[in-house]
DRENMAR-35126 format. One record per residue (C-alpha): residue in one letter; x, y, z. Coordinates in Angstrom, 2 decimals, padded with zeros to 5 digits. Each point is the difference from the previous one (the first is absolute). Example, Ala and Ser with C-alpha at 12.3 -4.5 7.8 and 13.67 -1.06 7.14 Angstrom:
% DRENMAR-35126
{aa->A; x->012.30; y->-004.50; z->007.80}
{aa->S; x->001.37; y->003.44; z->-000.66}
% end
This chain:
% DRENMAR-35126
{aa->X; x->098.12; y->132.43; z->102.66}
{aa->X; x->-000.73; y->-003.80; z->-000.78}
{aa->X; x->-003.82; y->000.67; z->-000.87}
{aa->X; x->-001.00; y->-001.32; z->-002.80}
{aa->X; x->002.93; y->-002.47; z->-000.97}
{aa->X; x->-000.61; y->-003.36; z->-000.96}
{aa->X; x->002.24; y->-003.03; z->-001.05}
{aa->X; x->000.06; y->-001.98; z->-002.80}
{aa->X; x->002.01; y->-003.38; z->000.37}
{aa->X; x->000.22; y->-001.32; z->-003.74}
{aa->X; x->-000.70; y->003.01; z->-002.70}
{aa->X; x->000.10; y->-002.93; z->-002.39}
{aa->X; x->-003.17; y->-001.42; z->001.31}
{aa->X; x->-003.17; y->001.76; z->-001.84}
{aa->X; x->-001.96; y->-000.30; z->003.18}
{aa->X; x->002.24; y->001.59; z->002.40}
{aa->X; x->000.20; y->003.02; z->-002.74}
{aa->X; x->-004.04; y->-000.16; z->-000.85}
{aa->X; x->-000.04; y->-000.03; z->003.64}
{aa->X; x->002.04; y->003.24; z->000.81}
{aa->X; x->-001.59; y->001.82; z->-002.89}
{aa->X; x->-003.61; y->-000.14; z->001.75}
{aa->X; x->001.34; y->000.93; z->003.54}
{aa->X; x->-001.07; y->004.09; z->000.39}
{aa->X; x->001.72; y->001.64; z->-002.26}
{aa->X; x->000.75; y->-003.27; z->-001.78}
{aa->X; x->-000.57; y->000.50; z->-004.68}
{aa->X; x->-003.04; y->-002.28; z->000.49}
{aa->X; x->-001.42; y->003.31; z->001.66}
{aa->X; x->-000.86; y->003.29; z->-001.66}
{aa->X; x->002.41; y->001.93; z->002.28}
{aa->X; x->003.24; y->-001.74; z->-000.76}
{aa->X; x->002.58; y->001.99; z->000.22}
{aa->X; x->003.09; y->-002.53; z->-000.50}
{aa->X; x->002.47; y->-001.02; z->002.43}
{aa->X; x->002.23; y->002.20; z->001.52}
{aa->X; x->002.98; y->-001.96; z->001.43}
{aa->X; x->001.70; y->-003.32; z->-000.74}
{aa->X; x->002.26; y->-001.38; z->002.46}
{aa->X; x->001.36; y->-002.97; z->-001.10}
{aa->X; x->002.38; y->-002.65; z->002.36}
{aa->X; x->000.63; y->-002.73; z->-002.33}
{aa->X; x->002.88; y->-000.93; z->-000.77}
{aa->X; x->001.68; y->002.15; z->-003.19}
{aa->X; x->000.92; y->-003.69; z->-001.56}
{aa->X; x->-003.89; y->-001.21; z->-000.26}
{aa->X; x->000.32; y->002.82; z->-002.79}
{aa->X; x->-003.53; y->001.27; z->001.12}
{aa->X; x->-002.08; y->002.75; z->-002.19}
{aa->X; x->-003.34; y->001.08; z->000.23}
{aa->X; x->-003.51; y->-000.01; z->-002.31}
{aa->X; x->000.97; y->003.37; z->-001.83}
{aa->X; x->-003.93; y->001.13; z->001.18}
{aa->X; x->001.76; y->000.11; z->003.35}
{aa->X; x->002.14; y->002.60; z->-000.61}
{aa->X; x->-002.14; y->002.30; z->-002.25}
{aa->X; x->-000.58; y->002.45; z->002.94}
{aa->X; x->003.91; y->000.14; z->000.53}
{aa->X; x->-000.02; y->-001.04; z->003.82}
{aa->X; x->003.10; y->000.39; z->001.64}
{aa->X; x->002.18; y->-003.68; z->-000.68}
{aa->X; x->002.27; y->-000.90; z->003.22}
{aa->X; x->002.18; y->-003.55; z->-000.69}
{aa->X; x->001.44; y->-000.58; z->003.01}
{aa->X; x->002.39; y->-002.02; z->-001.65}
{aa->X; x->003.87; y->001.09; z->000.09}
{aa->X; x->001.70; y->-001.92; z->-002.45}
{aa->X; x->-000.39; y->000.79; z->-002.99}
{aa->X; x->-000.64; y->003.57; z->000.89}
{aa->X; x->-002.33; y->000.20; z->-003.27}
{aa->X; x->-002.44; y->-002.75; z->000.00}
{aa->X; x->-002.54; y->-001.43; z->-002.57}
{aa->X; x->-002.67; y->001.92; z->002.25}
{aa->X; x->001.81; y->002.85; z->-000.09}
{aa->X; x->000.43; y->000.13; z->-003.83}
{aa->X; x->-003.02; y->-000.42; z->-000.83}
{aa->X; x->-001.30; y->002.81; z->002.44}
{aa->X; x->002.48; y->002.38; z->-001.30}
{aa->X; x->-001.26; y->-000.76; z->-003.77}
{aa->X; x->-003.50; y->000.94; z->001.91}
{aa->X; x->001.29; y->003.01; z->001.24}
{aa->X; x->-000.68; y->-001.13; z->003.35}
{aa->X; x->002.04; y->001.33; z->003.29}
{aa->X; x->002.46; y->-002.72; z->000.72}
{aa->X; x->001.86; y->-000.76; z->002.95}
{aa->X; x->002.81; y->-002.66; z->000.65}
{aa->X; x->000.25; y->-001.96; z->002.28}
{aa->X; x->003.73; y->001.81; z->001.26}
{aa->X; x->-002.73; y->003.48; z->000.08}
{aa->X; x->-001.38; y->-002.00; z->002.94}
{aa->X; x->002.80; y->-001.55; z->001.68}
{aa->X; x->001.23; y->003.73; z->000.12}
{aa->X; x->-003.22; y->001.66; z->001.25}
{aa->X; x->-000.25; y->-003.10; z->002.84}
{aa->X; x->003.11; y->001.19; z->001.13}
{aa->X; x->-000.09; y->003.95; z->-000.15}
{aa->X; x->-003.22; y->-000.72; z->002.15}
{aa->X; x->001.78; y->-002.44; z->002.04}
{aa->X; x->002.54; y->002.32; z->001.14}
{aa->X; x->-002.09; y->002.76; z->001.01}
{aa->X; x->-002.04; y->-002.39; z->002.03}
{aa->X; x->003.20; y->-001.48; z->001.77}
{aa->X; x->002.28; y->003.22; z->-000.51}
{aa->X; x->-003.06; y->002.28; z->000.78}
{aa->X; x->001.11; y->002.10; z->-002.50}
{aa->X; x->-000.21; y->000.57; z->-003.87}
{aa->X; x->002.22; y->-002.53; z->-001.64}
{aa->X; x->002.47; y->000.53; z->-002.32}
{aa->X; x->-001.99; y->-000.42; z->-003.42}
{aa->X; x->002.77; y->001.37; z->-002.17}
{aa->X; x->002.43; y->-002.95; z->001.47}
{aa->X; x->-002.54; y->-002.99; z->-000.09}
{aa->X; x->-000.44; y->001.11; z->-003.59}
{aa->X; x->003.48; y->-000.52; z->-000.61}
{aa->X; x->000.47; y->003.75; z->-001.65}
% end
């Protein structure tokens, strides 16, 4: 379910933030509730992090990144206590859904693991 999600292209920018924060459910309104879920595709070497009010509802951090596994995204999240997710957490799931698409049957997640 996409409802609801909304894209910010430069968190550095205090209008793009100011912006998000009075969307529905945005801080500027009474009923803000935080964000749930980061999902972040830039590259792990632009060493990205986020406003720390961003994570103070401990949404669920995916880097897609795969090298480094750990990120500075995913650091930081973890010192949140935030759900993270690596970007190799992906790459596995895309595949284990893959093959039962293709294989039409459940796919091996114990091997894509590597376990």
């Amino acid at each position: 379910d996409m409802s609801g999600v909304h894209v910010i292209g430069a968190l550095e920018d205090p209008d793009a933030t100011a912006e998000m924060e009075s969307w529905p459910g945005g801080a500027a309104n009474p009923s803000f509730d935080g964000i749930r879920a980061v999902v972040c595709t830039v590259p792990a070497s632009a060493g990205l992090t986020l406003p720390e009010r961003l994570l103070a509802r401990r949404p669920v951090v995916l880097d897609a990144s795969y090298v480094p596994p750990q990120t500075a995204l995913l650091t930081q999240a973890a010192k949140a206590k935030c759900v993270c997710l690596r970007g190799a957490d992906l790459l596995v799931a895309q595949g284990v859904r893959q093959w039962q698409f293709w294989m039409n049957r459940r796919g091996p997640l114990y091997a894509m693991e590597g376990q």
